[in-house]
N, C-alpha and C positions, 0 to 999 in steps of 0.2 A: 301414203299410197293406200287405194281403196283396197278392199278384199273383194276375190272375186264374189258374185251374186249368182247364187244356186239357177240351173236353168237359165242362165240370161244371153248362154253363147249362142242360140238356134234368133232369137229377138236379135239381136249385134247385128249377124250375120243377115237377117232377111232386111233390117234397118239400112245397114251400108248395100248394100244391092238395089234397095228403092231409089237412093239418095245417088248413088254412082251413075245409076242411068239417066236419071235430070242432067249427070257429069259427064259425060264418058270421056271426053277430052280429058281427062284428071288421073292422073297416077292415082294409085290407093294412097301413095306415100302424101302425096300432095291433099288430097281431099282430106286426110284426115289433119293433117298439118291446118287445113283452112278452117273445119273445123274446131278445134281446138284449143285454136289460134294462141300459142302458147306464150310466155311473158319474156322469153329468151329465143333466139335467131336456130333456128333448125335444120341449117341451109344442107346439112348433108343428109340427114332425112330427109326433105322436099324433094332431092335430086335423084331417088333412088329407082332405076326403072322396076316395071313389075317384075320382069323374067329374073333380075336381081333379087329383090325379095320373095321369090320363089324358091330360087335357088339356096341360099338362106333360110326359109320355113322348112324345107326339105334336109338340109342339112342338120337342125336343131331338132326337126323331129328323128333323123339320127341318132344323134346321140342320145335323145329321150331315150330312145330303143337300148342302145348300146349299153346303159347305166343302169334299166331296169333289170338286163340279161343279167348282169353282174352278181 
């Protein structure tokens, strides 16, 4: 697994935005699944709606919170 690269989340971020609007039809889950296209079957990743994975980013930044309090 790569290590993160300094500065590169604002690039990610404006990248998938350009890319998702060519898609919009595409869950994030999916579009990145398509990209990726990974050498193993990801079928429950692919399937995840976004309000899902929101729900989840909001929960993990959570307990980010929760652990730093600590």
């Amino acid at each position: 697994m790569s290590q993160v690269e300094p500065n590169s989340a604002k690039e990610l971020l404006e990248t998938i935005e350009k890319v998702w609007a060519k898609y919009p039809d595409l869950r994030l889950t999916q579009l990145l699944v398509n990209v990726i296209k990974p050498s193993e079957s990801c079928s429950e990743i692919y399937y995840v709606e976004d309000s899902k994975l929101v729900k989840l980013l909001n929960e993990l930044a959570a307990e980010e919170l929760e652990t730093s309090d600590v």
